[in-house]
C-alpha positions in Angstrom: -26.8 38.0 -24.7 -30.3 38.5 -26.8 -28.5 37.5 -29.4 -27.3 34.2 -28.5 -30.8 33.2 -26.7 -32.3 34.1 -30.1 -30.3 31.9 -31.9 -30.5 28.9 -29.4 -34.3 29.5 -29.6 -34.4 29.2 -32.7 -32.5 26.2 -32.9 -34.7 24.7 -30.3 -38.0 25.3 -32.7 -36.2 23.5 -35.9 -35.3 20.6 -33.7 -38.9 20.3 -32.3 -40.3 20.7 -35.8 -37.4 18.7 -37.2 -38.4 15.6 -35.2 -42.3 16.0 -35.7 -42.0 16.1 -38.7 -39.8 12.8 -39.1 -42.0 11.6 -36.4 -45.2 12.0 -38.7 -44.0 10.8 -41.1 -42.6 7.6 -39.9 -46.2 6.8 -38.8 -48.0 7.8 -41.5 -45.9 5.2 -43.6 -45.9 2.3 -41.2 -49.7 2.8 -41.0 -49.6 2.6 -45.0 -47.4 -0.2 -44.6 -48.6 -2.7 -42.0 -51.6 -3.8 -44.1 -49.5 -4.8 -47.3 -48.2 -7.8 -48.1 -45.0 -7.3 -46.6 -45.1 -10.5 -44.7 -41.7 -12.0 -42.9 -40.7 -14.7 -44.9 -41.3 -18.3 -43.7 -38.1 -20.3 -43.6 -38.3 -23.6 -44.7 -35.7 -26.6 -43.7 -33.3 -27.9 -46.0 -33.9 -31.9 -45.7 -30.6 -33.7 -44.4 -28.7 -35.2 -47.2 -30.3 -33.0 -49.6 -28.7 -32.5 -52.8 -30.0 -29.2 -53.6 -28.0 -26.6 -54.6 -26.5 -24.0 -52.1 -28.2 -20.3 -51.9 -27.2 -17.7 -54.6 -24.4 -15.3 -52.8 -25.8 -12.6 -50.3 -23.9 -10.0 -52.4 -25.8 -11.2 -55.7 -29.1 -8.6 -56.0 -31.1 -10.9 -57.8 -31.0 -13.8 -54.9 -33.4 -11.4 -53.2 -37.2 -12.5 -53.5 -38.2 -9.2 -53.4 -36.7 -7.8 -56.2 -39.5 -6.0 -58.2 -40.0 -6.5 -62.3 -38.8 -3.6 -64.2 -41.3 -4.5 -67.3 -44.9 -3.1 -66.8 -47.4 -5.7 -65.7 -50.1 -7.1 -68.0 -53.5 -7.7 -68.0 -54.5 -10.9 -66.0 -53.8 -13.8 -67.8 -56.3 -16.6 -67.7 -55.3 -20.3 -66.0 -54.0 -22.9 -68.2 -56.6 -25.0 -70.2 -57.4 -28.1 -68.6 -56.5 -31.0 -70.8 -57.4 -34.8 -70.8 -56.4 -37.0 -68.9 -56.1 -37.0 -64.6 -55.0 -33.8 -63.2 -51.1 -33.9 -61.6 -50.3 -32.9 -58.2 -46.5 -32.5 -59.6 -45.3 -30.6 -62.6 -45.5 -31.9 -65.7 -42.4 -33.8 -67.0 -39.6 -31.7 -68.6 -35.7 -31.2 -69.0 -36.6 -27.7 -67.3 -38.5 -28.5 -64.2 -37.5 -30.5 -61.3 -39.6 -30.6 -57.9 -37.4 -30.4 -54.7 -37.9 -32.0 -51.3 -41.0 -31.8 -49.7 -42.0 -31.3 -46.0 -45.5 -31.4 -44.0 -46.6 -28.4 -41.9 -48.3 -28.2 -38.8 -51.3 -27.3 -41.0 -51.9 -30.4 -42.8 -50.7 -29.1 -46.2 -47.0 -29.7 -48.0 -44.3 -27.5 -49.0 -43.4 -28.1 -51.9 -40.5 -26.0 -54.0 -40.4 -26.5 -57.9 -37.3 -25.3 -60.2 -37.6 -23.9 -63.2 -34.4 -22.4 -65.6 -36.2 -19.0 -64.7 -36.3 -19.1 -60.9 -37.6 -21.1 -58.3 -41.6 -21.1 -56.8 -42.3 -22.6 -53.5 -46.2 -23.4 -52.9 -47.8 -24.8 -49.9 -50.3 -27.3 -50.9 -53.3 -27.9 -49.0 -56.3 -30.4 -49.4 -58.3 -27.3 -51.4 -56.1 -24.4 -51.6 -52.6 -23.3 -51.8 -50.5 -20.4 -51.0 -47.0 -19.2 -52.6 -44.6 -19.1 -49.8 -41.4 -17.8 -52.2 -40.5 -17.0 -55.9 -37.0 -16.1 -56.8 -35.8 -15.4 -60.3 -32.7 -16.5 -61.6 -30.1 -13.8 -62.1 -30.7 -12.2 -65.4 -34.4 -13.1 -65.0 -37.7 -11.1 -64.2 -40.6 -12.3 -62.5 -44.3 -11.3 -62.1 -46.7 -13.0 -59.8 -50.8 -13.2 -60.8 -53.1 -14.8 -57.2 -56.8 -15.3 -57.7 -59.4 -17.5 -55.6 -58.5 -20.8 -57.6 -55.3 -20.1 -58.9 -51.8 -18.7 -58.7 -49.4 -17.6 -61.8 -45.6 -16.8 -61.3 -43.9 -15.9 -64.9 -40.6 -15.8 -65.3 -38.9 -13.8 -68.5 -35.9 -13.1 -70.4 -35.2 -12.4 -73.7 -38.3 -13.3 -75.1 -38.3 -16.6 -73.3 -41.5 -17.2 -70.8 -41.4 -19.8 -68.3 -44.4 -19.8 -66.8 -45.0 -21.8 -63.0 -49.3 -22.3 -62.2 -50.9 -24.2 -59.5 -54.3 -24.7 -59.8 -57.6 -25.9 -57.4 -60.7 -25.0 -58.9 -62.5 -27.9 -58.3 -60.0 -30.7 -57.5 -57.1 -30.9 -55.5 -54.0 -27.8 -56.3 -51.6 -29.2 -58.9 -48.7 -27.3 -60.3 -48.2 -27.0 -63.9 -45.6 -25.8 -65.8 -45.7 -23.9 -69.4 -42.1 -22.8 -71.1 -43.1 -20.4 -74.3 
């Protein structure tokens, strides 16, 4: 009978430390966790009668906007060199850019989602600032994202092919530019 009380006591103790453990841990990495930039994402309304294409298939991994780069970042690249002329608060003409629909926020700015062959890059433009809402590579495509005060970078790149998406406020209003090395 010793035996048996032994054996349940024992397997009493590895349970208790079994689930402190696991519970420990759980905290210690929702603690780590809850001031990243792990944010919900915002979902944005498809306009009616919009010709935009339909979402990459749930199955396909790369439709994910969270799908990490597996090349090693590089140093921070510096913002695009102004150039003459007024700046643009659209992307610059090109066979490989088109802007989608746009939409105003309760916040004043405007939504504004810009593809590229690469991926896509949704910014919310304000009067002074912006914020990126979403990238999303193209399958077959990686992406890195650079944000600074007065500036935000999203690269896309494949086989040697860069396509690069910036949108830029330092003193004026943002505008998005596009760069395809």
């Amino acid at each position: 009978m010793t035996r048996m009380r032994r054996g349940i006591v024992h397997a009493l103790a590895w349970s208790l430390a079994t689930g402190a453990a696991v519970t420990l841990s759980w905290w210690g990495v929702h603690t780590v966790l809850a001031g990243t930039v792990y944010d919900p994402p915002r979902a944005l309304p498809i306009p009616a009668g919009s010709t935009q294409a339909p979402p990459a298939a749930a199955g396909d991994p790369s439709a994910s906007s969270t799908r990490r780069p597996t090349a090693t970042p590089t140093p921070t690249p510096s913002p695009p060199r102004k150039t003459g002329g007024a700046p643009s608060a659209t992307p610059s003409p090109g066979p490989s850019s088109r802007p989608s629909a746009s939409r105003q926020p309760e916040g004043g700015g405007e939504v504004k989602g810009y593809t590229v062959d690469g991926g896509r890059v949704v910014f919310d433009l304000g009067e002074t600032s912006a914020e990126l809402v979403s990238a999303t590579p193209s399958s077959g495509w990686t992406m890195q994202v650079w944000k600074q005060p007065t500036w935000i970078r999203v690269t896309f790149t494949r086989d040697g092919r860069e396509l690069s998406v910036f949108c830029v406020w330092h003193d004026t209003a943002p505008r998005v530019e596009i760069e395809d090395r």
